[in-house]
Structures are given as structure tokens and as C-alpha cells.
N, C-alpha and C positions, 0 to 999 in steps of 0.2 A: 579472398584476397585480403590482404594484410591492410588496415586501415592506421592512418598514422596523422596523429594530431597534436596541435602545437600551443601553446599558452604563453603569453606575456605577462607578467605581474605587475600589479598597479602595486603603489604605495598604500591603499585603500586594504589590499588584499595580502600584506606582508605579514609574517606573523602566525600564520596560519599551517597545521600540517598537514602535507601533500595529501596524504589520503583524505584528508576530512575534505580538503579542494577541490580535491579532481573528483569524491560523493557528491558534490554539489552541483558539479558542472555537466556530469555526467549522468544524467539521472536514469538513464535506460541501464546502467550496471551501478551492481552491489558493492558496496565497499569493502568487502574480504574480496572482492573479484578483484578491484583494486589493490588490495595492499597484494597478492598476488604478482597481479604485472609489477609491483613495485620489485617485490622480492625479488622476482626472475630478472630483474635488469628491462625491464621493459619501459621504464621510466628514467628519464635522465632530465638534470637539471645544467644547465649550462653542460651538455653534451656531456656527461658523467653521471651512473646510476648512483642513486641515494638509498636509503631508508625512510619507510615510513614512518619514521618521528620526525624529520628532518623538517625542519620549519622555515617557510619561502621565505626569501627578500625580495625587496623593491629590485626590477627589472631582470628578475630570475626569467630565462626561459626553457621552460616546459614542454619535452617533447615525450608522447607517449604510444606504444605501437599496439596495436589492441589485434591479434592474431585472427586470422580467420578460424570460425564457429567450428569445433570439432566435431565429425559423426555424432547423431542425438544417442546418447545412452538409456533414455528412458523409451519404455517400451509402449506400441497402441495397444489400448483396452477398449473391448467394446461395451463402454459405460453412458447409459443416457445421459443427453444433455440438454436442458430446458433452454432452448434457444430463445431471444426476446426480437432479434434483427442478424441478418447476415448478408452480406455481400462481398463481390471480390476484394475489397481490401481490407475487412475487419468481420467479428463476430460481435455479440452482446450477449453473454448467456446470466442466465439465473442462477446461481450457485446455490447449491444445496447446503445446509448445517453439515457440521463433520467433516465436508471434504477440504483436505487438503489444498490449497492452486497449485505447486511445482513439488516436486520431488527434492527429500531432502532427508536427513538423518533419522530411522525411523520410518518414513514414508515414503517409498520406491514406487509400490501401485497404488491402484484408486483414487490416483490424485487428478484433478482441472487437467493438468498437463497431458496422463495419458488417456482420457476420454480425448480431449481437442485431437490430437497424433491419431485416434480413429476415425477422429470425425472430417477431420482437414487433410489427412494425409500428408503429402509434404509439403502444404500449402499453408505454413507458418512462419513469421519473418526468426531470422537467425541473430539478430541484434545481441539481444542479454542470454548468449551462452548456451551450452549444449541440456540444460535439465530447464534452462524457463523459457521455452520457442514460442513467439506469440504472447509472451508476457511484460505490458508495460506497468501493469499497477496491480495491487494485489487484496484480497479481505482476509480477514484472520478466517482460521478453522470455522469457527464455531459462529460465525458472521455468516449471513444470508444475504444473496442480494444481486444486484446488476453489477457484471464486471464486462468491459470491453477487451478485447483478444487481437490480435494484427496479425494477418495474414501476410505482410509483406513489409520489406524493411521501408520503405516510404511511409506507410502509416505508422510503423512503429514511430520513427521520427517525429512525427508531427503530433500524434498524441504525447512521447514525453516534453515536446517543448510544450505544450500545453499545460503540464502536469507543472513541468516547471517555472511557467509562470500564471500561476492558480487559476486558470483560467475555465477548469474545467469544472461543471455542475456536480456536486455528490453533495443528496441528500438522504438523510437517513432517518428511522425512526428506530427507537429502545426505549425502555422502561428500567426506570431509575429506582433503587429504595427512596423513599421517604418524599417530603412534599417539598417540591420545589418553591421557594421563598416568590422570588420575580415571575412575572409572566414567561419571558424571555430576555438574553445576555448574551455578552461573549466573554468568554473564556481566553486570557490570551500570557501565554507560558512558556518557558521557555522547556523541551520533552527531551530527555535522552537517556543511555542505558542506567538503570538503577547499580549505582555501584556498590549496594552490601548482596542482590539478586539478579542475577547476569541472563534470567529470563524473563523480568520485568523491565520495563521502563516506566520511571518515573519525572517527576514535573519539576521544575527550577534545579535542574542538576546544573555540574561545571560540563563543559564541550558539549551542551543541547544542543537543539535545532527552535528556530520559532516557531511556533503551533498556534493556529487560531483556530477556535470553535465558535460558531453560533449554535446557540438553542430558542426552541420555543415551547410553550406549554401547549399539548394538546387535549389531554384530560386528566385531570386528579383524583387520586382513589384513598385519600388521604394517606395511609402510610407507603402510596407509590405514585411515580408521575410516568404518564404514557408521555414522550416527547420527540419534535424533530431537530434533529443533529444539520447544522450545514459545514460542511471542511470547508476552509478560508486556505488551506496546508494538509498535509496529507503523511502526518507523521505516523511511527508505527506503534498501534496501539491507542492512537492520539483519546477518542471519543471515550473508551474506556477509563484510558488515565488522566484523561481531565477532568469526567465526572467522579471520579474519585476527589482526585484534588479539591473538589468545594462541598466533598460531604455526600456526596449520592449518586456510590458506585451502580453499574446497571444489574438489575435483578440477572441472579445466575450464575454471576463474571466468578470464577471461582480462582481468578487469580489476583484480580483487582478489590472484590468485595468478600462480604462473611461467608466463610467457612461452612457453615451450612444454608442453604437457602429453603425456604416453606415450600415452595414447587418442586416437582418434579423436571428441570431443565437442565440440557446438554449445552453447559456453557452459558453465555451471554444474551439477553433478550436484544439483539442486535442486528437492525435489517436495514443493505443498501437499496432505497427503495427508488431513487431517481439517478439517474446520470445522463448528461448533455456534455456534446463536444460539437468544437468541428469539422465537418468529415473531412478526412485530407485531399479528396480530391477533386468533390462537389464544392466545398468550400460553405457549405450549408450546416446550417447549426440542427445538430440531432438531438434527441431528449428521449430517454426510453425509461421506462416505470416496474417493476418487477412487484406483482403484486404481494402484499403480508404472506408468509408462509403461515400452514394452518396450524403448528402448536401457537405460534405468536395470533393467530386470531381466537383461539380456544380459548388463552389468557387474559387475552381483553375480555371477553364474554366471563369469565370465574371475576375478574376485578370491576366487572358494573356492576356486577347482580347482588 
């Protein structure tokens, strides 16, 4: 069924263009999924479609009709899945290095999306679209860690207003080049698409998003720091491109740091290692742990010794 939602605009909120507003408000869709509905006429501003440059004014109103979810084009695979908690209304799995979350240019199978579609059947909420069922938040490739999954469009809901307002636990641990000055800091930037590399994001661009990072130190190895990451924001890329940003990209990152790395690593030394929400329907706050993956514990053992 066709969902249809409406928006008033403050004087606060003027100035602002539609797609980057309805990204913000809308955090359970992507903003190409946005300028999308934009495009097709599925956005109207004072009951007339616009374009996605079109920049609100004070007491614009914003209607938007967001289609019901088309048949899933992505296909079940039967790919293990390190499960950490599962119940009727959400999963928690461990995500492996390498794999992909959703299907996407390049990446059709072997992605999060079609192990879950084996594993859940059609018991995945429809929310964000026919290739991400079940998908409110996401880890890069080459990130390890605790992701939670929604079985049903209630939990999807209530995890992204969570997400949307930071309320939810992600902590993480990585190793950074070089020795961290401070014990621990935060990190606070404004993160968005890098405009001369349209596959990076970088830190104090124009049209960011705000980013918070806390750190702490957990052990020093002199030319590296083992450290834990906490999102305050859940930008994309965020932990990567921040510790760039102050000089101590994470060992491996081979898009954010040097070009060759002394290790032998697949990407980034970067693991979600805690996530807490809570649950939608217990209303009880959950915390689940995915323990180090074992090249990231190999490397701590090579960097004591």
C-alpha cells in the first residue's frame, strides 16, 4: 500500500534542498531513492512536483508518496550467517570481512541481503526498497562486526528513529598508523561526499552532514594505536575519515590511508564490536558483543610481541 507523508516547513528549515531534507527526515531511505521519487513526480511542494535542487521556503508544504515495496529482485543464497540474537522481530548477526550488506553495482550475490532472504524467508520488513529488506544501518565491505536486521516494518521503524536520534550504542575497535597523542577525544566535523573523488568522503566539505566521533586509547605499539571508536552520528565512512582527518588513518584502509600497508590486510582493521538498542517491542534495552575477528586478533599478537 502506497504510503503518503506530509511535511511543514519551519522558518528554521528554509533554505534547504528537498532531497538533502527529506535524507534527513527520512532515514530508513537513501537519497538517490529520494531524488528518485523526486524525479518521478512523487514529491510535490505546495501540491506541484519540483526538482531536486529546488530549495524550501518558510511554510512550504511537503507532500511525498513513497510506493509500495516492488517484488525483491535479489535472489536467497544459502550463505552462513554468524548469528549473535534472533527473534520475531529483528536479527543481530556478525558480519564477515569482504561481504557486502545489500546488493548493489558489482555486487548482486554473496551479499548480507541474500544469506538473510535464506535465512528469514519472507520474514523481512519491506521499508528501504526491493534490494535492502531488513536493512536499517549498514558496515562498510571490509568492516567486521555486529549489525542488527528487522524482520518487520515496526522494528524497522523504531530502530531508524533511534538511529535518528543517536540514541543507539555502536562501539567499535581499529588500529590506527602512528601513536595517538591524547589518551582519548572527540572528533567533531562536519563529513560529506569528497568533491575532486566521488568514492570517498571527506571531512569539512560544503553540504556535510555533522559527525561525531569519540576515541580511546587501548594499547600503544608505538608506530600504531589499537583503539575504541564510539559513533555519537553514523555517517558513511565516518571512523575511517575522521581518523584520517587528524593524521592516523586506520592500518589497511586502502582508500583513506597509504598506499601500501607492512600487513598483509583485506581493507581496514575495523570491527563493530558492541551495539545496544531498544527492542521495539519489549521496550528493554539490548547490548550484543561480536567478538575480534581472528586476523584482527593475529595482529594484536604480531604488534605485542
Amino acid at each position: 500500500m502506497e504510503q503518503i507523508l506530509d511535511f511543514h516547513i519551519s522558518p528554521e528549515e528554509q533554505n534547504t534542498r528537498i532531497d538533502r531534507f527529506l535524507a534527513d527526515q527520512l532515514d530508513g531511505l537513501s537519497r538517490s531513492y529520494i531524488q528518485k521519487l523526486v524525479e518521478n513526480g512523487q514529491v510535490t511542494v505546495n501540491d506541484k512536483p519540483v526538482k531536486c535542487n529546488y530549495k524550501l521556503h518558510s511554510n512550504d508544504q511537503l507532500q511525498v508518496s513513497i510506493p509500495e515495496p516492488e517484488e525483491l529482485r535479489a535472489e536467497a543464497e544459502p550463505i552462513p550467517l554468524s548469528i549473535l540474537y534472533e527473534d520475531d522481530q529483528l536479527l543481530v548477526v556478525d558480519k564477515p570481512k569482504g561481504m557486502v550488506v545489500h546488493p548493489a553495482a558489482g555486487h548482486y550475490t554473496g551479499t548480507m541481503v541474500n544469506a538473510l532472504l535464506y535465512h528469514c524467508k519472507d520474514g523481512l520488513s519491506g521499508i528501504n526498497g526491493v534490494l535492502r529488506p531488513g536493512i536499517v544501518h549498514r558496515i562498510d565491505q571490509n568492516t567486521t562486526g555486529a549489525l542488527v536486521v528487522c524482520k518487520t516494518d515496526l522494528a524497522h521503524q523504531c530502530l531508524a528513529e533511534q538511529l535518528k536520534v543517536h540514541s543507539i550504542t555502536r562501539k567499535y575497535r581499529g588500529i590506527v598508523y602512528g601513536n595517538l597523542k591524547e589518551d582519548e577525544g572527540t572528533i567533531h566535523s562536519i563529513i560529506g561526499r569528497d568533491p575532486n573523488d566521488r568514492k570517498k568522503m571527506a571531512a569539512n566539505v560544503k553540504n556535510g552532514k555533522d559527525a561525531i566521533t569519540h576515541y580511546r586509547v587501548l594499547e600503544r605499539f608505538g608506530n600504531y594505536t589499537y583503539a575504541e571508536f564510539v559513533l555519537e552520528t553514523g555517517r558513511t565512512h565516518q571512523i575511517r575519515v575522521h581518523m584520517q582527518s587528524i593524521g592516523h588513518p586506520l592500518l589497511g584502509d586502502d582508500l583513506y590511508g597509504p598506499a601500501r600497508c607492512p600487513f598483509n590486510l583485506e581493507g581496514q582493521t575495523l570491527h563493530a564490536m558492541i551495539l545496544g538498542f531498544i527492542h521495539p517491542t519489549t521496550g528493554s534495552y539490548m547490548e550484543f558483543e561480536a567478538p575480534l575477528p581472528k586476523y584482527f586478533k593475529i595482529l594484536l599478537e604480531k604488534l605485542q610481541s
